[in-house]
mmCIF file of the N, C-alpha and C atoms, coordinates in Angstrom:
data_MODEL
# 
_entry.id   MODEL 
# 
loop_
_atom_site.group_PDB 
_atom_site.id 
_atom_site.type_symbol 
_atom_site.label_atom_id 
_atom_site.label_alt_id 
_atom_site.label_comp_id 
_atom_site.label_asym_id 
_atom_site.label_entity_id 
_atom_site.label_seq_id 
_atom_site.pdbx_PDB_ins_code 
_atom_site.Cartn_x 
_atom_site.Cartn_y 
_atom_site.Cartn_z 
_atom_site.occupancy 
_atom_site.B_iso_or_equiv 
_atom_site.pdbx_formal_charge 
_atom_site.auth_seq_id 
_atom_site.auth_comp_id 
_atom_site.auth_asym_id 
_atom_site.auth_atom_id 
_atom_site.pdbx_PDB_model_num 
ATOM 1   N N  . UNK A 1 1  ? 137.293 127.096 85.439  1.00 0.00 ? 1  UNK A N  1 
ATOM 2   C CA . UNK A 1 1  ? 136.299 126.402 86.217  1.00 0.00 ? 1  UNK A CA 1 
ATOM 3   C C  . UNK A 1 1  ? 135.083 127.321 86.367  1.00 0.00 ? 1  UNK A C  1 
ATOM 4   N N  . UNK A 1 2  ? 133.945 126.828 85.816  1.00 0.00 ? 2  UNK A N  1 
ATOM 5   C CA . UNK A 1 2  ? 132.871 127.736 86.211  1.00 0.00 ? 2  UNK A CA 1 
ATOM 6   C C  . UNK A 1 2  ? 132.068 127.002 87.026  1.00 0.00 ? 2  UNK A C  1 
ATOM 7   N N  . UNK A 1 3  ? 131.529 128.253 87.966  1.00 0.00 ? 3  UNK A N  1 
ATOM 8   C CA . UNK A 1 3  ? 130.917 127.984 88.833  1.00 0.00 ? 3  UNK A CA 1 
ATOM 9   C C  . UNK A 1 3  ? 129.691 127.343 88.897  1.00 0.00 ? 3  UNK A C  1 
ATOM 10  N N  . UNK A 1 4  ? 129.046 126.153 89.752  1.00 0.00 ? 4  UNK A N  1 
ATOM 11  C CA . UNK A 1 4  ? 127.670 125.593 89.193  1.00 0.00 ? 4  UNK A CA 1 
ATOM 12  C C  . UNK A 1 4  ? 126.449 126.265 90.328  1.00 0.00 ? 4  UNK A C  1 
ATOM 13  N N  . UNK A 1 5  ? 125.228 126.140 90.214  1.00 0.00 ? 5  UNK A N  1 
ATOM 14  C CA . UNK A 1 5  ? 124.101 126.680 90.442  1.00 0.00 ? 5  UNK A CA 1 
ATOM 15  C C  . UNK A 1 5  ? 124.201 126.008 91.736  1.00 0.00 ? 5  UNK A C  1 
ATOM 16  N N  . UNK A 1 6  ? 123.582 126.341 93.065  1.00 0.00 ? 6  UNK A N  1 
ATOM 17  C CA . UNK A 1 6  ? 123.982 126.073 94.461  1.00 0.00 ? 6  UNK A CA 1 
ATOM 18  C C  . UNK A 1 6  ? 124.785 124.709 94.832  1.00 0.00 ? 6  UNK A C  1 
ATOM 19  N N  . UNK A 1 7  ? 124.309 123.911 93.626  1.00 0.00 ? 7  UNK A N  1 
ATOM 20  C CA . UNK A 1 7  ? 124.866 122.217 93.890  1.00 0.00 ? 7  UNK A CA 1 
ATOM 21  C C  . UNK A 1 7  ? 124.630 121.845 92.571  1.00 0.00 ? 7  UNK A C  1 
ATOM 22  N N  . UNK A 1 8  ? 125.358 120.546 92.636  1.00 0.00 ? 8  UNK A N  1 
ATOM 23  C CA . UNK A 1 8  ? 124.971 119.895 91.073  1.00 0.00 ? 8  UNK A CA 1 
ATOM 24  C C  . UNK A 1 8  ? 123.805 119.214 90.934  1.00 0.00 ? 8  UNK A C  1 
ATOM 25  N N  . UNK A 1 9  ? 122.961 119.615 89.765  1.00 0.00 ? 9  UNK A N  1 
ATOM 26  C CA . UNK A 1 9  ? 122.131 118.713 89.392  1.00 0.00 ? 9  UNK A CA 1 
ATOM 27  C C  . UNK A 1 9  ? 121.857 117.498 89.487  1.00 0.00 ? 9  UNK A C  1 
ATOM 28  N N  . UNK A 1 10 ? 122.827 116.645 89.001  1.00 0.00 ? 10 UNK A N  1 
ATOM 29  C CA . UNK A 1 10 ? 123.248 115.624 89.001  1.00 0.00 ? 10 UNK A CA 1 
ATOM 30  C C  . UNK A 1 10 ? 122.227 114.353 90.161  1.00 0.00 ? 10 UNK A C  1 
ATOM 31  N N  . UNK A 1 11 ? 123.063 114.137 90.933  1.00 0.00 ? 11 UNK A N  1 
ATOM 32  C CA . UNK A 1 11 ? 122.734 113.483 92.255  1.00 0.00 ? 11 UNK A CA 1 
ATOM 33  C C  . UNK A 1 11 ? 120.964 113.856 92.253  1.00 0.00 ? 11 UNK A C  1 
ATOM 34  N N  . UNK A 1 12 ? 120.545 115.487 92.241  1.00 0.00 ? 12 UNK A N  1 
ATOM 35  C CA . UNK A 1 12 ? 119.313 115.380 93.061  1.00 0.00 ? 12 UNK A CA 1 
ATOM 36  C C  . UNK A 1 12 ? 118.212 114.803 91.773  1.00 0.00 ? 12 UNK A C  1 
ATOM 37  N N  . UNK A 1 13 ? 118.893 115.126 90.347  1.00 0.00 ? 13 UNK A N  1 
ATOM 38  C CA . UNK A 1 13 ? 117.831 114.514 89.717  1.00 0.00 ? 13 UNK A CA 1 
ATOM 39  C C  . UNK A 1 13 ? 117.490 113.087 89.572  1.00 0.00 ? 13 UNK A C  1 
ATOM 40  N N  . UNK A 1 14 ? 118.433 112.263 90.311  1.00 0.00 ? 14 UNK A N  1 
ATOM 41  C CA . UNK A 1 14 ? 118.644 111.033 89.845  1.00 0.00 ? 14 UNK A CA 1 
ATOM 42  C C  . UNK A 1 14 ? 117.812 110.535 90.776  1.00 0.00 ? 14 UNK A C  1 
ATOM 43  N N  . UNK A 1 15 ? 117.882 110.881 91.738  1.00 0.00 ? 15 UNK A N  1 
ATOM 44  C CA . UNK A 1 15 ? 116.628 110.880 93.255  1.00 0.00 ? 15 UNK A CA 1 
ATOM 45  C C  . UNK A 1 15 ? 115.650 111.048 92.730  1.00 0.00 ? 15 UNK A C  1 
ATOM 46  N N  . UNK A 1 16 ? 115.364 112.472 92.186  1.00 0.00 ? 16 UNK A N  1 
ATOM 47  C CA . UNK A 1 16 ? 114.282 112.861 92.105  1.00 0.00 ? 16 UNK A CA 1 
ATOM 48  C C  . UNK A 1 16 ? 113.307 111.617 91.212  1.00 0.00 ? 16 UNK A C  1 
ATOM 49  N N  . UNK A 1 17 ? 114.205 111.332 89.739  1.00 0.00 ? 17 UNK A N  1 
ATOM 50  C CA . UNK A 1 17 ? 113.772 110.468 88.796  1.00 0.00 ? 17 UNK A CA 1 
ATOM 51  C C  . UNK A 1 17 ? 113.563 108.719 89.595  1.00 0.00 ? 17 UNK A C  1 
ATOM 52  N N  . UNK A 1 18 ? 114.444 108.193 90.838  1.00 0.00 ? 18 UNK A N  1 
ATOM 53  C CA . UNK A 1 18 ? 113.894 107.479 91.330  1.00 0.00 ? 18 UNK A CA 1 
ATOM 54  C C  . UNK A 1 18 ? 112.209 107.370 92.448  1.00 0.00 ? 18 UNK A C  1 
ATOM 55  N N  . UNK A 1 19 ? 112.241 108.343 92.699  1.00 0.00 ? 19 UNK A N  1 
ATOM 56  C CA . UNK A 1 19 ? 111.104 108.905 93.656  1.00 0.00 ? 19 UNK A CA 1 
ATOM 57  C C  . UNK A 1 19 ? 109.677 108.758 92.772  1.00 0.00 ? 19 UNK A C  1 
ATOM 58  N N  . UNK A 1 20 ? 110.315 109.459 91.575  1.00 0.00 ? 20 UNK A N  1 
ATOM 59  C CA . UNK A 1 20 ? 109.332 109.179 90.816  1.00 0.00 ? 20 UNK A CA 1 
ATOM 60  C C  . UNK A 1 20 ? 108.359 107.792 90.073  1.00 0.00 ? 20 UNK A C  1 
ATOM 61  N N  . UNK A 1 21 ? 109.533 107.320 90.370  1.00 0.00 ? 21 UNK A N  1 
ATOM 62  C CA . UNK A 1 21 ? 109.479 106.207 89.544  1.00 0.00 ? 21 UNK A CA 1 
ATOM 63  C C  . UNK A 1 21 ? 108.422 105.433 90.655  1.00 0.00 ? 21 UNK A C  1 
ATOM 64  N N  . UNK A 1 22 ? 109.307 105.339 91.806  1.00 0.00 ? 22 UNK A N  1 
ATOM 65  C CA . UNK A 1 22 ? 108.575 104.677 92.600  1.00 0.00 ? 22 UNK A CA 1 
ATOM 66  C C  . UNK A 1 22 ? 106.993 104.821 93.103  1.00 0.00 ? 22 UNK A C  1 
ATOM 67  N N  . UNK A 1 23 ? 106.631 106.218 92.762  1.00 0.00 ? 23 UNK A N  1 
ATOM 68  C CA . UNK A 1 23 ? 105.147 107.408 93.404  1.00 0.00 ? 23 UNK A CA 1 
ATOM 69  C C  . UNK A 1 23 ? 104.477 106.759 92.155  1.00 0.00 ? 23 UNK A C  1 
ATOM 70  N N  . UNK A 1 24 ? 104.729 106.333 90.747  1.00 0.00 ? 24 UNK A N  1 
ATOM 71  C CA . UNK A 1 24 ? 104.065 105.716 89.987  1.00 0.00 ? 24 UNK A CA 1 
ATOM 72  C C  . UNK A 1 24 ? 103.796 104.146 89.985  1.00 0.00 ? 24 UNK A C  1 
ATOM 73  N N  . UNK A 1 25 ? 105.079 103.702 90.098  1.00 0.00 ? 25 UNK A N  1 
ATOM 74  C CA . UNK A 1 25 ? 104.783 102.496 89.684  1.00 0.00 ? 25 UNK A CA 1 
ATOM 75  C C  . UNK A 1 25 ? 104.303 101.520 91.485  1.00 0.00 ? 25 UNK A C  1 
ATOM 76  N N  . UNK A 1 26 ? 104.561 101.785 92.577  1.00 0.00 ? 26 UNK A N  1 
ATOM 77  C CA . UNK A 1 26 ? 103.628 101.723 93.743  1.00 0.00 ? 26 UNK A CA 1 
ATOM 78  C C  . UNK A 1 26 ? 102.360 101.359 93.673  1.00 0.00 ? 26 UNK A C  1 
ATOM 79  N N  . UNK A 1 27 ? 101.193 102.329 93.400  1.00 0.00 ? 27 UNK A N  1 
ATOM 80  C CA . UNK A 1 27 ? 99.897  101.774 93.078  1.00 0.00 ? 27 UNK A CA 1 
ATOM 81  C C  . UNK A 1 27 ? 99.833  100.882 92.143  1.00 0.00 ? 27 UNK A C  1 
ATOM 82  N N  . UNK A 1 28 ? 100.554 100.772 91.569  1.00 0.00 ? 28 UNK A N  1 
ATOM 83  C CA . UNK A 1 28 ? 99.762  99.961  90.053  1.00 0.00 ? 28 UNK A CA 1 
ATOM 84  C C  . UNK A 1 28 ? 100.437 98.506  90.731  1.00 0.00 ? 28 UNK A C  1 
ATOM 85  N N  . UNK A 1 29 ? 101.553 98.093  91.287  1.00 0.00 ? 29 UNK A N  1 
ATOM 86  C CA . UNK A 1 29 ? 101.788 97.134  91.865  1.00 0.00 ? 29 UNK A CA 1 
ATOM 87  C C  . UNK A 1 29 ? 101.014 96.679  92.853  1.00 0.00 ? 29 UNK A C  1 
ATOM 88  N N  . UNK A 1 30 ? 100.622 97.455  94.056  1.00 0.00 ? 30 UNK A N  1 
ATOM 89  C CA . UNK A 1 30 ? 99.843  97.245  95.157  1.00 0.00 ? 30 UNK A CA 1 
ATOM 90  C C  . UNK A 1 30 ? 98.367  96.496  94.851  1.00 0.00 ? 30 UNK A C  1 
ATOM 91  N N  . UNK A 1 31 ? 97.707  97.444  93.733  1.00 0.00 ? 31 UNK A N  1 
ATOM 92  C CA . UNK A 1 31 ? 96.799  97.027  92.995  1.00 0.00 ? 31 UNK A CA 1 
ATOM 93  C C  . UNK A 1 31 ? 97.022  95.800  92.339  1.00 0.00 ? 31 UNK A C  1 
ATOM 94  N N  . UNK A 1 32 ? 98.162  95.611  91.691  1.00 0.00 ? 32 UNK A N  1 
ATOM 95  C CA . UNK A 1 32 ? 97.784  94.036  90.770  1.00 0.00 ? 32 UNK A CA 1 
ATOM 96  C C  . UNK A 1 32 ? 98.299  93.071  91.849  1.00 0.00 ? 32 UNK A C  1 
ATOM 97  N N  . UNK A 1 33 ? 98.696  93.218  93.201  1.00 0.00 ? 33 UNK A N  1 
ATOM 98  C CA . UNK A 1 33 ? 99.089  92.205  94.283  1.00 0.00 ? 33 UNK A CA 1 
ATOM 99  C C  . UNK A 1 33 ? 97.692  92.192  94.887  1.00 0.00 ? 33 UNK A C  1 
ATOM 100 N N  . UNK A 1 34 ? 96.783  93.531  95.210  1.00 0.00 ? 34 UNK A N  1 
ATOM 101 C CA . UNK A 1 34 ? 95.297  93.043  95.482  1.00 0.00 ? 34 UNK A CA 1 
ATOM 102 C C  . UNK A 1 34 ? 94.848  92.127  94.810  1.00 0.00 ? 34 UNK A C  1 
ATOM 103 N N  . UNK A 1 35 ? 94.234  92.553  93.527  1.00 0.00 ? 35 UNK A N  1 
ATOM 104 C CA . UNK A 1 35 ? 93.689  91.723  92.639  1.00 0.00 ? 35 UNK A CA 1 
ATOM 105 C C  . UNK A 1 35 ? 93.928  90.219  92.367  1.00 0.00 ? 35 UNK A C  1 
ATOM 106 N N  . UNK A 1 36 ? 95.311  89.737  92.667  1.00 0.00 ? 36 UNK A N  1 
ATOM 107 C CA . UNK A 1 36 ? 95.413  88.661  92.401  1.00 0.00 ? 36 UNK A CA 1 
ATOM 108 C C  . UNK A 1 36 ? 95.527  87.702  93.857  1.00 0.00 ? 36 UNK A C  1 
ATOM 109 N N  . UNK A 1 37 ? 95.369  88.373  94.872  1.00 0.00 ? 37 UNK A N  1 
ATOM 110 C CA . UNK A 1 37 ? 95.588  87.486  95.855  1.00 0.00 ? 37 UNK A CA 1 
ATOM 111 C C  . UNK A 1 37 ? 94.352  86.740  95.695  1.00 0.00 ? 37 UNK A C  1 
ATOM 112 N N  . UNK A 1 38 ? 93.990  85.530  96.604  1.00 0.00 ? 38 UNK A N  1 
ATOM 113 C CA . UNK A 1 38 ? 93.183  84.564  96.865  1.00 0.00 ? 38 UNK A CA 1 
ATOM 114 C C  . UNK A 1 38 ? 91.616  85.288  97.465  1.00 0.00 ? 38 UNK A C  1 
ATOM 115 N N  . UNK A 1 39 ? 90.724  84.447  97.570  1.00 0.00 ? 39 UNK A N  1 
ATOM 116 C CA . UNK A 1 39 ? 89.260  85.008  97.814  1.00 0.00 ? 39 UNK A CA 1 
ATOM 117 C C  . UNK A 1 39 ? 89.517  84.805  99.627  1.00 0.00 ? 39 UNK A C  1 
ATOM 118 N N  . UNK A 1 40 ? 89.806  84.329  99.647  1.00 0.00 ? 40 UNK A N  1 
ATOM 119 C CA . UNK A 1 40 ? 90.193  83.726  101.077 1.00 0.00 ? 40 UNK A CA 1 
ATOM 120 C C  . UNK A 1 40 ? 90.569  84.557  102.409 1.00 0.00 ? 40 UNK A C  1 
ATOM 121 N N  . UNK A 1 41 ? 91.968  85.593  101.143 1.00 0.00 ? 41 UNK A N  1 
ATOM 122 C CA . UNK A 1 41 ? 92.981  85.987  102.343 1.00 0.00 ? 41 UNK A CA 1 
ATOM 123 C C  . UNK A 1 41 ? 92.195  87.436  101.938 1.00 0.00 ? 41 UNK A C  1 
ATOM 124 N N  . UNK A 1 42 ? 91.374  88.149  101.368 1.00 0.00 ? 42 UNK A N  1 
ATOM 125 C CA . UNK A 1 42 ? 90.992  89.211  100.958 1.00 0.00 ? 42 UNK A CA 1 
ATOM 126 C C  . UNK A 1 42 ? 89.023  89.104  100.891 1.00 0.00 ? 42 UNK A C  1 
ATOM 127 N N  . UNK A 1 43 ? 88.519  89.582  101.750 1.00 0.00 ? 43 UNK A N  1 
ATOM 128 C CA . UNK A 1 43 ? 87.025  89.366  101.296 1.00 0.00 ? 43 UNK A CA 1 
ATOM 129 C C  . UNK A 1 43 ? 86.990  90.535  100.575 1.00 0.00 ? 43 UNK A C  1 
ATOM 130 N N  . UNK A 1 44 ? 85.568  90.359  99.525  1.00 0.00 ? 44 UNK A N  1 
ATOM 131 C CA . UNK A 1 44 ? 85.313  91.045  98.164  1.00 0.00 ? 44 UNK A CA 1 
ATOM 132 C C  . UNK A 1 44 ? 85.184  92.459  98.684  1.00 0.00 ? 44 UNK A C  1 
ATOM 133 N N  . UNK A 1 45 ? 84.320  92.741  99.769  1.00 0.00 ? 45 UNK A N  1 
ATOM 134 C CA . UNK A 1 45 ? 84.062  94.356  100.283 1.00 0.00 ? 45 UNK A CA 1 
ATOM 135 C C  . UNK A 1 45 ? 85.607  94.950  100.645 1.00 0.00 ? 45 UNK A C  1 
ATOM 136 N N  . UNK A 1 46 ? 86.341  94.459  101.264 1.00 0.00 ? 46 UNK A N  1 
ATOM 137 C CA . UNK A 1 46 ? 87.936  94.890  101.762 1.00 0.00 ? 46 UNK A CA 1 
ATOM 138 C C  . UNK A 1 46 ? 88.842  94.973  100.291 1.00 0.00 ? 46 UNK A C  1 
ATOM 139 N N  . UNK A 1 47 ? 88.532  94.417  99.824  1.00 0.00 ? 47 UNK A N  1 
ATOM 140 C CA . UNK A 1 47 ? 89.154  94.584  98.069  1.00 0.00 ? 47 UNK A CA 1 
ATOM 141 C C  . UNK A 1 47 ? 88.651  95.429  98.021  1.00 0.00 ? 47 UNK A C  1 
ATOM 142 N N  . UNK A 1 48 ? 87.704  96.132  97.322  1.00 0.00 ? 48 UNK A N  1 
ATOM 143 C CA . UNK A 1 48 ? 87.004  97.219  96.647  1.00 0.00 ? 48 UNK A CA 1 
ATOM 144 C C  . UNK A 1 48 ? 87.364  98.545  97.748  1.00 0.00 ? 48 UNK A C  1 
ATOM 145 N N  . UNK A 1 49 ? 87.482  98.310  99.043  1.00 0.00 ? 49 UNK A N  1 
ATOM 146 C CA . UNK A 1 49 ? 87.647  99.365  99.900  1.00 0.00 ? 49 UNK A CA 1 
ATOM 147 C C  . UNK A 1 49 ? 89.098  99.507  99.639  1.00 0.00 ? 49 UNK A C  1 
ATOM 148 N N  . UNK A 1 50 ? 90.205  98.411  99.572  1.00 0.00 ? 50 UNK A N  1 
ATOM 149 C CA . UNK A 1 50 ? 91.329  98.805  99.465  1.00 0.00 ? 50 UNK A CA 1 
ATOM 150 C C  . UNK A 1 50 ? 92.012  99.242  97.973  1.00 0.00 ? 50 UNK A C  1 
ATOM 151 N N  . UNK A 1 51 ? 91.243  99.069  96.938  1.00 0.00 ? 51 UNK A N  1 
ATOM 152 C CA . UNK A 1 51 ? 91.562  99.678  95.859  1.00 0.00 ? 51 UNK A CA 1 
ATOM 153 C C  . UNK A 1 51 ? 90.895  101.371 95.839  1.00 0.00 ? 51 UNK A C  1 
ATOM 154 N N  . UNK A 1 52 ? 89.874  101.463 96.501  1.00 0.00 ? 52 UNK A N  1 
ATOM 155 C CA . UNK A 1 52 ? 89.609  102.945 96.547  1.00 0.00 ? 52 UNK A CA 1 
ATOM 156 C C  . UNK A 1 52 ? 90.817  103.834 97.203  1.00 0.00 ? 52 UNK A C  1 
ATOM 157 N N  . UNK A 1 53 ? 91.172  102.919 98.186  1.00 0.00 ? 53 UNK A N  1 
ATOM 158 C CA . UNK A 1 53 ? 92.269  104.180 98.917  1.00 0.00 ? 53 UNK A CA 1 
ATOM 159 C C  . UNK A 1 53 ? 93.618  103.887 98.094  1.00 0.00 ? 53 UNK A C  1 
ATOM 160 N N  . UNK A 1 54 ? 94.256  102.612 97.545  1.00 0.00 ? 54 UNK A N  1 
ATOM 161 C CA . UNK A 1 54 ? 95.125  103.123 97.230  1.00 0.00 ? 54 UNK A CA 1 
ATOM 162 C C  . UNK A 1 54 ? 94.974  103.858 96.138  1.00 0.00 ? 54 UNK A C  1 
ATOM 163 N N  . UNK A 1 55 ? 93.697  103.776 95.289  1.00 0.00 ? 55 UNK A N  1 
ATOM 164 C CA . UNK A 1 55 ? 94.193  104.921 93.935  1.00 0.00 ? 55 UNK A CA 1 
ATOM 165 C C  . UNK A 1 55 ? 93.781  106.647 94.737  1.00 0.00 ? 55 UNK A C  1 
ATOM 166 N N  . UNK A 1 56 ? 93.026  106.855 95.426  1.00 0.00 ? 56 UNK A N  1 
ATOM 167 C CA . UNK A 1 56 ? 92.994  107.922 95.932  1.00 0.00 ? 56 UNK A CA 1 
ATOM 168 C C  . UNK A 1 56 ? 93.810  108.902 96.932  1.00 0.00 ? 56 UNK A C  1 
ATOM 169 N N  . UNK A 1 57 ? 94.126  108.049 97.918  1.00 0.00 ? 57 UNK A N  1 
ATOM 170 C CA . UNK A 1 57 ? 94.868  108.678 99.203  1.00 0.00 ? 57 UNK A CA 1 
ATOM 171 C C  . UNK A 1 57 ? 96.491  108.391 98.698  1.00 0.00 ? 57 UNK A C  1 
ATOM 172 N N  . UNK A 1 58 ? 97.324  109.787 98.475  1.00 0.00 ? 58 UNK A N  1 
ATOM 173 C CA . UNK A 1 58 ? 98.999  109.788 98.237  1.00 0.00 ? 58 UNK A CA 1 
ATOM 174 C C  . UNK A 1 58 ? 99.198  108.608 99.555  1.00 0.00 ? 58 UNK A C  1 
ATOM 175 N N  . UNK A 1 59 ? 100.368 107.778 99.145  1.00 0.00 ? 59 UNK A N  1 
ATOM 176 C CA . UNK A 1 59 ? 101.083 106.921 99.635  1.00 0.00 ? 59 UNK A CA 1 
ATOM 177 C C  . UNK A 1 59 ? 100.711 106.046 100.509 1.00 0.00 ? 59 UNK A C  1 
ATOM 178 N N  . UNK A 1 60 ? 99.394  105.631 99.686  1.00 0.00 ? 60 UNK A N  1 
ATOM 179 C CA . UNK A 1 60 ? 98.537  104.540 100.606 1.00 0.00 ? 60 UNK A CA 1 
ATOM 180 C C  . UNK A 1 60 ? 98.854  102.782 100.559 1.00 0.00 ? 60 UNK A C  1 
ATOM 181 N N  . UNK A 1 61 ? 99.766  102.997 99.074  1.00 0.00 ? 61 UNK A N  1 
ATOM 182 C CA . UNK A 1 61 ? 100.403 101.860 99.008  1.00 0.00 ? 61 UNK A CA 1 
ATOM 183 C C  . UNK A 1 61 ? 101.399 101.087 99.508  1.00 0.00 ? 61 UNK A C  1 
ATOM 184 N N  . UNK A 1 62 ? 101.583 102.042 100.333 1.00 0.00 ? 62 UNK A N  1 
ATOM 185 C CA . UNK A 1 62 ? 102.489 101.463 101.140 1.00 0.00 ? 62 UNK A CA 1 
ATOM 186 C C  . UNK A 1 62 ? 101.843 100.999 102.651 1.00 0.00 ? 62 UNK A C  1 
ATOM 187 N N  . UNK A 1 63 ? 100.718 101.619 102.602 1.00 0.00 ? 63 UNK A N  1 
ATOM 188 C CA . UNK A 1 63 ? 100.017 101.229 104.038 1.00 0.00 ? 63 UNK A CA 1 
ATOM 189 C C  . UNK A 1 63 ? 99.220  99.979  103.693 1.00 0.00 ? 63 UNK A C  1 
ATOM 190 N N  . UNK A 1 64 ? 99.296  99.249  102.341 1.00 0.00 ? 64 UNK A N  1 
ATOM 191 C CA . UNK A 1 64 ? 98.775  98.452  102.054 1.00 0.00 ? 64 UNK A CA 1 
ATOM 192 C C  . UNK A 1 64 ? 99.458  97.769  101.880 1.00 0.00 ? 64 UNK A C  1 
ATOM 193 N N  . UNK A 1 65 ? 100.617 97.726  101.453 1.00 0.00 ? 65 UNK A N  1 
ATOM 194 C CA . UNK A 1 65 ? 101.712 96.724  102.206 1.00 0.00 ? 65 UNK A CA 1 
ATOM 195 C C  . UNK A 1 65 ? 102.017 96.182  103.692 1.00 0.00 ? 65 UNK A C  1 
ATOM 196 N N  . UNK A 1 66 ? 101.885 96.658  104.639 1.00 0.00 ? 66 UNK A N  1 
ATOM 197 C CA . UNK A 1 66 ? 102.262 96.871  105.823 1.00 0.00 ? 66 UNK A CA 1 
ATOM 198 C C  . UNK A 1 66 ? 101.197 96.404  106.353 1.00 0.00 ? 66 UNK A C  1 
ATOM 199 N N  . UNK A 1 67 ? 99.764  96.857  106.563 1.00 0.00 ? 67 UNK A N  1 
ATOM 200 C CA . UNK A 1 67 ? 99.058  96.404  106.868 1.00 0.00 ? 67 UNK A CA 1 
ATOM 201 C C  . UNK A 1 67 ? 98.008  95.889  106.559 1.00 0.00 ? 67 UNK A C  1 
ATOM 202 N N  . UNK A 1 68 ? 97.570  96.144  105.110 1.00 0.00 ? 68 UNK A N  1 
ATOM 203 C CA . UNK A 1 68 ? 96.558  94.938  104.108 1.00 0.00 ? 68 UNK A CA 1 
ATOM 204 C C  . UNK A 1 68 ? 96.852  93.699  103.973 1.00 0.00 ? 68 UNK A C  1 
ATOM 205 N N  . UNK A 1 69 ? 98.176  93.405  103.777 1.00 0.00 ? 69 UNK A N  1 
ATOM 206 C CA . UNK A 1 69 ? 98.576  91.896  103.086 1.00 0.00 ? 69 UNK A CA 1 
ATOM 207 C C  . UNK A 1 69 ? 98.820  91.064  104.588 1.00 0.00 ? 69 UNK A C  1 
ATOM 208 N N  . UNK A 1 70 ? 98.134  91.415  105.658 1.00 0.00 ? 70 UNK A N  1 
ATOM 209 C CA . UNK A 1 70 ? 98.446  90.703  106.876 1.00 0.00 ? 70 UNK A CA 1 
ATOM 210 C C  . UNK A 1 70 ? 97.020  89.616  106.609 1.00 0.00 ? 70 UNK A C  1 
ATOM 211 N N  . UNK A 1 71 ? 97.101  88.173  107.398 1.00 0.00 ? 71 UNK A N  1 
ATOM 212 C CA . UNK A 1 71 ? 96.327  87.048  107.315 1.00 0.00 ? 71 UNK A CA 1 
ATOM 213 C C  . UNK A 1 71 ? 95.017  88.058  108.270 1.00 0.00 ? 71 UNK A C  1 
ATOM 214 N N  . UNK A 1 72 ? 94.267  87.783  107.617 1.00 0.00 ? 72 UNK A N  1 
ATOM 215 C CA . UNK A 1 72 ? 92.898  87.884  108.748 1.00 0.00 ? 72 UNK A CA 1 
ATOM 216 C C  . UNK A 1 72 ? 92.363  86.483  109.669 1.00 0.00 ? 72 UNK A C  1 
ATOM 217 N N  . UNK A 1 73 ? 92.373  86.711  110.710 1.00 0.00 ? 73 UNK A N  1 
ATOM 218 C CA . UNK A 1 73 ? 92.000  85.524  111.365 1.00 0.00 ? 73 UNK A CA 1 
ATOM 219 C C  . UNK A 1 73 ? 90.699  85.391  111.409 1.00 0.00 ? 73 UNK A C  1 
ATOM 220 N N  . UNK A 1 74 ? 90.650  84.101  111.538 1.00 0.00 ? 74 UNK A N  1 
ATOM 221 C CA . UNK A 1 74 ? 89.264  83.564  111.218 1.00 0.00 ? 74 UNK A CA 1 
ATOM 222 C C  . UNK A 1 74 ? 87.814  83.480  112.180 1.00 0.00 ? 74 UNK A C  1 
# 
């Protein structure tokens, strides 16, 4: 039996490779759920403001879930 390096690989890369997955493919979803929503539920200036932050600011896509895709009242 030989001994392995503090823990197994295993487990943390599989995390790691989901984490990843998700830190990529996040914006590009958030973004094509902007883009395609209605003129209605999104005015044109709040689009353009909310595609700046999610491609810029780490893990903004998720704050654009949560609180972008809410109805604006009228």
């Amino acid at each position: 039996m030989t001994p392995t390096f503090p823990f197994d690989m295993t487990g943390f890369l599989s995390v790691f490779l989901i984490f990843a997955l998700l830190m990529l493919l996040g914006p590009i979803i958030a973004l094509i759920d902007l883009f395609q929503r209605s003129d209605r539920d999104v005015a044109g200036d709040s689009r353009v403001l909310w595609a700046i932050v999610v491609l810029l600011v780490p893990f903004a896509w998720i704050v654009y879930f949560v609180v972008g895709r809410r109805p604006r009242l009228p």
